[in-house]
Residue frames as qw, qx, qy, qz and C-alpha x, y, z in Angstrom:
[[0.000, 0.892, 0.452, 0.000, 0.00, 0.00, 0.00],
 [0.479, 0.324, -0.032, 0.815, 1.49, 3.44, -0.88],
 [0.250, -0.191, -0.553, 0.772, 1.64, 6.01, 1.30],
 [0.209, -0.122, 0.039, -0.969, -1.00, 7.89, -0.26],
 [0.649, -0.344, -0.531, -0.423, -3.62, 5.26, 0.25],
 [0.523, -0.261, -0.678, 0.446, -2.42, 4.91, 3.88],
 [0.005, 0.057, 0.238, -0.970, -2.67, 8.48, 4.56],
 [0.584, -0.257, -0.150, -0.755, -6.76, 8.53, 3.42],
 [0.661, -0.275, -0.680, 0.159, -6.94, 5.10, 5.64],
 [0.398, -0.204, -0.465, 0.764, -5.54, 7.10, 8.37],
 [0.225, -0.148, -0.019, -0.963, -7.88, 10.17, 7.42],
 [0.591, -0.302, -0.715, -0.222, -10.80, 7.30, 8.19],
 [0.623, -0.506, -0.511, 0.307, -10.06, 6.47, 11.67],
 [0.220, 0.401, -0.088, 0.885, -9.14, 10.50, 12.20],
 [0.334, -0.750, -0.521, 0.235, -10.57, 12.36, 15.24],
 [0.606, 0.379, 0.501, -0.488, -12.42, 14.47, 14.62],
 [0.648, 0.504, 0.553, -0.144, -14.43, 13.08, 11.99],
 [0.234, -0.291, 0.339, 0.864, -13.23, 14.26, 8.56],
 [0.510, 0.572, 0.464, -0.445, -15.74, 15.60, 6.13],
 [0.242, 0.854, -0.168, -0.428, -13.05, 15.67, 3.48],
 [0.090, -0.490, 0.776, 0.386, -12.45, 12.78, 1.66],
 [0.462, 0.309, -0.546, -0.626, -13.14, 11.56, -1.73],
 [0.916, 0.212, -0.054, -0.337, -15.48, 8.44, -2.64],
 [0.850, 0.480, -0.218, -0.012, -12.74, 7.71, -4.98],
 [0.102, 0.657, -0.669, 0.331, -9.81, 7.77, -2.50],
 [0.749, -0.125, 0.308, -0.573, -12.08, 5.50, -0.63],
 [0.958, 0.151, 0.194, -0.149, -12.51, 2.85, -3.13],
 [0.613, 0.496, -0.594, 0.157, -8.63, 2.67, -4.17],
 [0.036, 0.539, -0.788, 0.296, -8.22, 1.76, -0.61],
 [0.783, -0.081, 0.442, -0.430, -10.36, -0.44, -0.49],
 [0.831, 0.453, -0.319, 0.061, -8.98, -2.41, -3.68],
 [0.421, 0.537, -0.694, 0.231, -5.14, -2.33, -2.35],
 [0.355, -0.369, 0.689, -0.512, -6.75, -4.03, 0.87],
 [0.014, 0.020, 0.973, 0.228, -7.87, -6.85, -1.44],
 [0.427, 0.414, 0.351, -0.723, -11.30, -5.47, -1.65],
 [0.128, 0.465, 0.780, 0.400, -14.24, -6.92, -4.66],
 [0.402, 0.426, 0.211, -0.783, -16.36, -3.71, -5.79],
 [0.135, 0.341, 0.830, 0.421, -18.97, -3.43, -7.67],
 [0.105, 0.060, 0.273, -0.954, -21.46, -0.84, -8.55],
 [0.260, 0.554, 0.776, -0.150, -25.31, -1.29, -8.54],
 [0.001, -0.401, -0.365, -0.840, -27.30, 0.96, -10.87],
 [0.466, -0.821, -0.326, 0.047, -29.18, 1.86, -7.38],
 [0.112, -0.849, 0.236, -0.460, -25.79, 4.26, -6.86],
 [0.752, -0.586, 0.280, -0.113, -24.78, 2.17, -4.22],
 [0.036, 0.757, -0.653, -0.012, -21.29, 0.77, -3.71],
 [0.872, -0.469, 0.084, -0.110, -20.75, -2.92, -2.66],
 [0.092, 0.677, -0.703, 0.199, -17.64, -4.05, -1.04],
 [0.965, -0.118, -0.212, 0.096, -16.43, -7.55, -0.32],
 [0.127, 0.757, -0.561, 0.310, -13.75, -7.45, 1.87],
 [0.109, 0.332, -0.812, 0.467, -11.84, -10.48, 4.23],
 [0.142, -0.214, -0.935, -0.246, -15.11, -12.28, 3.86],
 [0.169, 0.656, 0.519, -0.521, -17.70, -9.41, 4.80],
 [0.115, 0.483, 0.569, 0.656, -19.77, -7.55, 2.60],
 [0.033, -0.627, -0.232, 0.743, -21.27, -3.53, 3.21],
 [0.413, 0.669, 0.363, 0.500, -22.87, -1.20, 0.49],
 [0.061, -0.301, -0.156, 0.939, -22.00, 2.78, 0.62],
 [0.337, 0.885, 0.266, -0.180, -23.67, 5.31, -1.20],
 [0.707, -0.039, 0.191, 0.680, -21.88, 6.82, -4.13],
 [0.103, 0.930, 0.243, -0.258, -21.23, 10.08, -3.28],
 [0.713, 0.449, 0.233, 0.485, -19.69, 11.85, -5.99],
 [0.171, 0.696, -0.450, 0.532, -17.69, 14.79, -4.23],
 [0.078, 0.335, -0.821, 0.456, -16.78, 14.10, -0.33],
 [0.508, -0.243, -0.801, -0.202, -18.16, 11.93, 1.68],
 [0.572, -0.666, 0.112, -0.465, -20.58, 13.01, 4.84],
 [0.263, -0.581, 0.626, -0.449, -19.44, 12.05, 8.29],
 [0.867, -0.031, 0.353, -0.350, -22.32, 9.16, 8.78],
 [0.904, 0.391, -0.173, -0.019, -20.43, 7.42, 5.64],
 [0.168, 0.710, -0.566, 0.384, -17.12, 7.98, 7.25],
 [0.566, -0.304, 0.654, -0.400, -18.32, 6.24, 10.32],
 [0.915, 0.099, 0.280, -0.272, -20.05, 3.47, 8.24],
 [0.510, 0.640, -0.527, 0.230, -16.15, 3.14, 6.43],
 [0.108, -0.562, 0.739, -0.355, -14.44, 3.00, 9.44],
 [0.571, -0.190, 0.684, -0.413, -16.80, 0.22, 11.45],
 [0.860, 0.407, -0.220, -0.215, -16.77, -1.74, 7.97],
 [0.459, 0.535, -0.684, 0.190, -12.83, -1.75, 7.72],
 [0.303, -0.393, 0.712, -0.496, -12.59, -2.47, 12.01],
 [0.883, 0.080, 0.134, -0.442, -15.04, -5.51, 10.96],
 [0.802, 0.499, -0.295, 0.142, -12.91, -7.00, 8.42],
 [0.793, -0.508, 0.096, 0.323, -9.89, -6.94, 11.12],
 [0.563, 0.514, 0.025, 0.647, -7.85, -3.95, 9.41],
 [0.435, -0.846, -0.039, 0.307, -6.51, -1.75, 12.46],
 [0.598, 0.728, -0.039, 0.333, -4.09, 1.12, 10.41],
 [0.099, -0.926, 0.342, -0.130, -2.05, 1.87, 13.21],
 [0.834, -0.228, 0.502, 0.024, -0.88, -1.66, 13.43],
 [0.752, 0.147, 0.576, 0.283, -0.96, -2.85, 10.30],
 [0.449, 0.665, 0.141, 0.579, -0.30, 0.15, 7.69],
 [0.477, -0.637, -0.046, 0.604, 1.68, 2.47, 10.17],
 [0.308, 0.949, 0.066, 0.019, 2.49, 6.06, 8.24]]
């Protein structure tokens, strides 16, 4: 994982909340973490990750807080803790 996909990982689990970050920064880290998208023609995201599954919403400039949270307590599902395991 390169550092810029660690750094929006790390903008995830940020305190406070961030209200500034991209869909698409979103779903590349979800790929280099061995993520399966796919989009629905309902707009919605779905992610397969480390044998769970979550839809988003695709929002097409940043992404609201509530999705931020529902990012974070997706990844923390899947057993991906970035200060551990992708340190900056």
């Amino acid at each position: 994982m390169n550092h810029h996909h660690r750094k929006i990982l790390h903008a995830l689990f940020a305190h406070p909340i961030s209200a500034n970050i991209s869909m698409k920064d979103v779903e590349s880290v979800f790929r280099e973490l061995g993520g399966e998208l796919k989009s629905a023609h309902s707009g919605k995201l779905h992610v397969s990750l480390n044998g769970h599954s979550a839809n988003f919403s695709h929002a097409k400039h940043s992404l609201p807080k509530e999705e931020v949270v529902q990012v974070r307590k997706f990844i923390e599902k899947c057993g991906v803790d970035p200060e551990k395991d992708y340190p900056l």
